[in-house]
VEXVO-342112 format. One record per atom (N, C-alpha, C): x, y, z; residue in three letters; residue number from 1. Coordinates in steps of 0.1 Angstrom, whole numbers. Layout:
BEGIN
X;Y;Z;ALA;NUM $
...
***
This chain:
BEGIN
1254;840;1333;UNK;1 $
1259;852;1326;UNK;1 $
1255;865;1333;UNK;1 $
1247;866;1338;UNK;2 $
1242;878;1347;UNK;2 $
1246;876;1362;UNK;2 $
1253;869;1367;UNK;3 $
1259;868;1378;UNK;3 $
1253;874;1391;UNK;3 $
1258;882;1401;UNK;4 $
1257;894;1403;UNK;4 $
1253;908;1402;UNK;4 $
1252;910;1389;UNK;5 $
1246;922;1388;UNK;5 $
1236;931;1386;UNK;5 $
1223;923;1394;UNK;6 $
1213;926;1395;UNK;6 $
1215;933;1412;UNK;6 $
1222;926;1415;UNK;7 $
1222;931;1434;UNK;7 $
1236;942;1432;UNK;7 $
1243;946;1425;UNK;8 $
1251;955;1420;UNK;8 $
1243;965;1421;UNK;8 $
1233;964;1409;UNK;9 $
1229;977;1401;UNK;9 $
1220;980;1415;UNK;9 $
1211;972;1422;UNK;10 $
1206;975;1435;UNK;10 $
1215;983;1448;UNK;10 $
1225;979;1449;UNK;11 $
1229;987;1455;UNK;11 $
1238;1000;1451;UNK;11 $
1241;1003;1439;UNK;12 $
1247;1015;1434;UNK;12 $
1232;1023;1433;UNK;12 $
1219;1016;1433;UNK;13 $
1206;1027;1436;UNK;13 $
1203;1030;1448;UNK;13 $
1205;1021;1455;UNK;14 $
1201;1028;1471;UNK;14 $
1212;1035;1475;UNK;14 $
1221;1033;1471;UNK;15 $
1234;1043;1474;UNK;15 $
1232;1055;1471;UNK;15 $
1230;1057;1455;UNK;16 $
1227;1068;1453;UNK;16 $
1211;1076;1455;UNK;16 $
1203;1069;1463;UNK;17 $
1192;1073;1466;UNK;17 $
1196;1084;1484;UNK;17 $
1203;1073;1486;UNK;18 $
1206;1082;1500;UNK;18 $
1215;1090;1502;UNK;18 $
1224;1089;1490;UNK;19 $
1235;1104;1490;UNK;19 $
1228;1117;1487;UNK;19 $
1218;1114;1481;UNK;20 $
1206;1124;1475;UNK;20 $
1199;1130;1484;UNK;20 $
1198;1119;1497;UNK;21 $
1186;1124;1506;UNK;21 $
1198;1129;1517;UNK;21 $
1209;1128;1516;UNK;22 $
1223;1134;1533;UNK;22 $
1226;1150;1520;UNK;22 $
1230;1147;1506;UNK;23 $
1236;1157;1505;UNK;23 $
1226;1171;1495;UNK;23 $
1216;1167;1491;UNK;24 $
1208;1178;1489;UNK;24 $
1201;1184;1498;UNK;24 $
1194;1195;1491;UNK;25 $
1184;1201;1501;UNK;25 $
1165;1204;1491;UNK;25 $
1170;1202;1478;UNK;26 $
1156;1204;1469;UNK;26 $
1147;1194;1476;UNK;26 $
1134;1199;1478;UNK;27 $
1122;1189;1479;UNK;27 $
1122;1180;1470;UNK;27 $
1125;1185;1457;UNK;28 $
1123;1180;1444;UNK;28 $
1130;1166;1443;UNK;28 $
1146;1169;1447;UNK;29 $
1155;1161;1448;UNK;29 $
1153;1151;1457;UNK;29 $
1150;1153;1468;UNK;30 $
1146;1143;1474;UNK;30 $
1135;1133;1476;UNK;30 $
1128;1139;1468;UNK;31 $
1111;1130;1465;UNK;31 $
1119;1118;1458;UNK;31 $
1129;1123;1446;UNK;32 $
1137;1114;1432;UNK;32 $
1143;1104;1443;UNK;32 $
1152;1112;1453;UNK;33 $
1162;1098;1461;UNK;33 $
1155;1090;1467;UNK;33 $
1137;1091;1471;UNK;34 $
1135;1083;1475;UNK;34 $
1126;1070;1464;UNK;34 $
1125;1078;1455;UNK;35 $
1121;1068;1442;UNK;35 $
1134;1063;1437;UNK;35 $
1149;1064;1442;UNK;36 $
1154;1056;1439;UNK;36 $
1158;1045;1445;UNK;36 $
1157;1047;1455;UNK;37 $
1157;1037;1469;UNK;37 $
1143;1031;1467;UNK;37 $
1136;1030;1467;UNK;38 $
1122;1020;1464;UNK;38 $
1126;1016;1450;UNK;38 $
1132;1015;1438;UNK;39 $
1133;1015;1426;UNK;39 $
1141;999;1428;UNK;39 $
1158;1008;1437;UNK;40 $
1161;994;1439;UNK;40 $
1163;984;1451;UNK;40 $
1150;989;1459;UNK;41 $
1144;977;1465;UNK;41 $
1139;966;1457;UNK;41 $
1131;972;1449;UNK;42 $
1125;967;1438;UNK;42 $
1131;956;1434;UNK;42 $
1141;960;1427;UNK;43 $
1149;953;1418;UNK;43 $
1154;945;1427;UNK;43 $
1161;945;1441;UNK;44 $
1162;940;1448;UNK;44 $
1155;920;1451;UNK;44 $
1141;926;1454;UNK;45 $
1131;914;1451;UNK;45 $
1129;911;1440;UNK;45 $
1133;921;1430;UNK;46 $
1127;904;1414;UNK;46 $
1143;899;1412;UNK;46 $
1153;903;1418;UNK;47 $
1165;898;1417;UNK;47 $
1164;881;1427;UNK;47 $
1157;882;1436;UNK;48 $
1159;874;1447;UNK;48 $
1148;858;1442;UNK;48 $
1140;864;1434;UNK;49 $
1130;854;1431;UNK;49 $
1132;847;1417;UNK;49 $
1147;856;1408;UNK;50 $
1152;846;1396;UNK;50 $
1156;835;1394;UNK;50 $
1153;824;1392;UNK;51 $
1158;812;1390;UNK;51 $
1164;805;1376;UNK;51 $
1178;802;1373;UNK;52 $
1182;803;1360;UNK;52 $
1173;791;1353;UNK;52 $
1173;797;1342;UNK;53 $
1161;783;1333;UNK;53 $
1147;782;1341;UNK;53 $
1142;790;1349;UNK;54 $
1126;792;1356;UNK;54 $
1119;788;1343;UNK;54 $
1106;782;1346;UNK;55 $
1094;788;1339;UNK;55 $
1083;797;1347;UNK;55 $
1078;808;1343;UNK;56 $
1070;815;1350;UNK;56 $
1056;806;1356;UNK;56 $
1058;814;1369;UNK;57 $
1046;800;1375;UNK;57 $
1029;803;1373;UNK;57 $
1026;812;1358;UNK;58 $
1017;811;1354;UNK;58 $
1012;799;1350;UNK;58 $
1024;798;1339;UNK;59 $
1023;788;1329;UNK;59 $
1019;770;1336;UNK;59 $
1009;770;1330;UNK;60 $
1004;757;1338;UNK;60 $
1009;746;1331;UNK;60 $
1010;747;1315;UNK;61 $
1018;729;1309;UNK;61 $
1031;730;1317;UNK;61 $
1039;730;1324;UNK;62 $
1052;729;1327;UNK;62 $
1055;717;1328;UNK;62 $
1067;708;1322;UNK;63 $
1067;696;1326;UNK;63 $
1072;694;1339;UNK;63 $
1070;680;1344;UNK;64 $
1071;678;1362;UNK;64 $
1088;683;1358;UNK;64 $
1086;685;1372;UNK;65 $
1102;685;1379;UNK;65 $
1113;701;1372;UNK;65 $
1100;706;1366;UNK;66 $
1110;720;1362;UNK;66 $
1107;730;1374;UNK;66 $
1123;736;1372;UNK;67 $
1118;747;1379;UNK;67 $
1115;761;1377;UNK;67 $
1106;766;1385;UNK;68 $
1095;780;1386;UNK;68 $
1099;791;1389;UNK;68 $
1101;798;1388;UNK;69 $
1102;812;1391;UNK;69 $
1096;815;1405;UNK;69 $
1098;819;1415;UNK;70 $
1091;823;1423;UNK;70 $
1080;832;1424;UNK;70 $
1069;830;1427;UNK;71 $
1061;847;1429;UNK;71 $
1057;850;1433;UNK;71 $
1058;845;1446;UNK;72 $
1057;859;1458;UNK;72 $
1066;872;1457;UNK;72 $
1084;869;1453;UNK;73 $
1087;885;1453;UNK;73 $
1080;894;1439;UNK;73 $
1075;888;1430;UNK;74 $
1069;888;1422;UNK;74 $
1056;898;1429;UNK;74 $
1049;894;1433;UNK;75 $
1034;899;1443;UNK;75 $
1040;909;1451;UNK;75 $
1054;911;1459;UNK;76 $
1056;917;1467;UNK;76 $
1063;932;1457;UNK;76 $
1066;929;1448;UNK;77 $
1075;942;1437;UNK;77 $
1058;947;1435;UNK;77 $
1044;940;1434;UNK;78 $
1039;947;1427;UNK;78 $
1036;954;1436;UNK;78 $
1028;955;1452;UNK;79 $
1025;962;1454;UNK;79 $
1038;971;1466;UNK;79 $
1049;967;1460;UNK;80 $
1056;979;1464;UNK;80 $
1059;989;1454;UNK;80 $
1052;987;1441;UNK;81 $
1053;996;1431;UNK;81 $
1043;1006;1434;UNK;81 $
1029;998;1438;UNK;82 $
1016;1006;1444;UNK;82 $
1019;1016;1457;UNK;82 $
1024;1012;1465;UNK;83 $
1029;1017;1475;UNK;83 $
1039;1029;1472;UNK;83 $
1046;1029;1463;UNK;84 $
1054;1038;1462;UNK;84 $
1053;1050;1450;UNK;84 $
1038;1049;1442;UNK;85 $
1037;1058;1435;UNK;85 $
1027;1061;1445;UNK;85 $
1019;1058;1451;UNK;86 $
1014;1063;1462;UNK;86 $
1019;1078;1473;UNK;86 $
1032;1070;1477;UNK;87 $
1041;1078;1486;UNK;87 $
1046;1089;1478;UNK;87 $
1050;1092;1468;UNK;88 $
1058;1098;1455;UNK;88 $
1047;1105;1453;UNK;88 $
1034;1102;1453;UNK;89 $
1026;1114;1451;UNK;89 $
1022;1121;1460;UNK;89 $
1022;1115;1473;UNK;90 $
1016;1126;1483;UNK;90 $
1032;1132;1488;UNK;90 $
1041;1128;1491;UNK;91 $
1055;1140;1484;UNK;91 $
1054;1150;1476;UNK;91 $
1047;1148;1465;UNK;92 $
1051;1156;1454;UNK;92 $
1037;1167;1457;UNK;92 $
1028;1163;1463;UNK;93 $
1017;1169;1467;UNK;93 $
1019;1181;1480;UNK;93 $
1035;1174;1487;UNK;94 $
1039;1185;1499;UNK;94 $
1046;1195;1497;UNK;94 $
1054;1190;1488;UNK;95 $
1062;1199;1480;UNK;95 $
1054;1211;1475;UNK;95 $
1046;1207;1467;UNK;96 $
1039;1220;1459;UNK;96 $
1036;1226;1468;UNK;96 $
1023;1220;1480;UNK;97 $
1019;1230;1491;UNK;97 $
1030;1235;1500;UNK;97 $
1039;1233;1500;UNK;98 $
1052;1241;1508;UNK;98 $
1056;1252;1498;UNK;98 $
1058;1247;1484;UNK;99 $
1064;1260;1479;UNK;99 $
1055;1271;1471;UNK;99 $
1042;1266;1479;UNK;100 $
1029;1277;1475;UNK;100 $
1028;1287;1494;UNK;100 $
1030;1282;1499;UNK;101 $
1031;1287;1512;UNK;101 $
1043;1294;1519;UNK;101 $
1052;1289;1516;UNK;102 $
1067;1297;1515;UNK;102 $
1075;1297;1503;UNK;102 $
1068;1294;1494;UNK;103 $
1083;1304;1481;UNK;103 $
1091;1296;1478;UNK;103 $
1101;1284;1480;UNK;104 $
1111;1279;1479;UNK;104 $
1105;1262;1482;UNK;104 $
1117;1260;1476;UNK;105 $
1120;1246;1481;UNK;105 $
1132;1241;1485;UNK;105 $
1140;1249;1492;UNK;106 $
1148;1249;1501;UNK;106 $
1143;1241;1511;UNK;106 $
1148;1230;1516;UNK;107 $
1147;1220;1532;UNK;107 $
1152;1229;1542;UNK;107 $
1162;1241;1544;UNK;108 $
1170;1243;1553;UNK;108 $
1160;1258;1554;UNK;108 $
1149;1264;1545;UNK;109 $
1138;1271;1546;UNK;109 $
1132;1273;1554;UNK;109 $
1118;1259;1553;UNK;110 $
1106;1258;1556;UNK;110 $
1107;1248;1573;UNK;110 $
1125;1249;1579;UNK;111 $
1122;1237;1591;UNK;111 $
1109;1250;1596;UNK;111 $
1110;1259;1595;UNK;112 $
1104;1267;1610;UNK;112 $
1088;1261;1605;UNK;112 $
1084;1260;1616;UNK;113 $
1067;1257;1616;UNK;113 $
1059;1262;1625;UNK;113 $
1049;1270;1618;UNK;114 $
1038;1280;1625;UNK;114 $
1026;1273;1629;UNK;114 $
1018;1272;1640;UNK;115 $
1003;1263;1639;UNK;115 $
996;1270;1632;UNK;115 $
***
């Protein structure tokens, strides 16, 4: 029933993550395109590790011969979630200091750089 459209919605995110990052210029805006491109990476790997009728490979009664969910991409979504509120904050941490130091957050502003 869900076919496809987990790797849909994945790529209509990183699409629109990088139309975000070619056609704006806000710092702001761009911190967002790249939380949307990690978003649906994301989604990307718990798409890849669904298996129809899984049981989660917590669950230890499982009777033999069913099959498990994978969870490694499971392990890998978590710490690409850690990873990427990580990155999203020290962004969002440049930004401010950029537009405490020059005024704007214009990208086509602040290229010039002083030592």
């Amino acid at each position: 029933m869900i076919g496809n459209l987990p790797f849909v919605v994945c790529m209509i995110l990183v699409a629109l993550g990088l139309w975000t990052l070619v056609a704006k210029r806000n710092l702001i805006k761009l911190v967002i395109g790249v939380g949307l491109i990690q978003n649906g990476v994301n989604l990307f790997l718990v798409a890849l590790g669904y298996v129809r009728g899984g049981i989660p490979p917590i669950y230890t009664l499982a009777p033999a011969g069913a099959p498990m969910v994978l969870p490694t991409p499971q392990a890998l979504t978590l710490t690409s979630i850690v990873i990427g509120v990580a990155t999203t904050a020290l962004m969002l941490a440049f930004a401010v200091v950029i537009y405490r130091h020059k005024g704007t957050l214009d990208a086509r502003k602040v290229r010039e750089l002083r030592g």
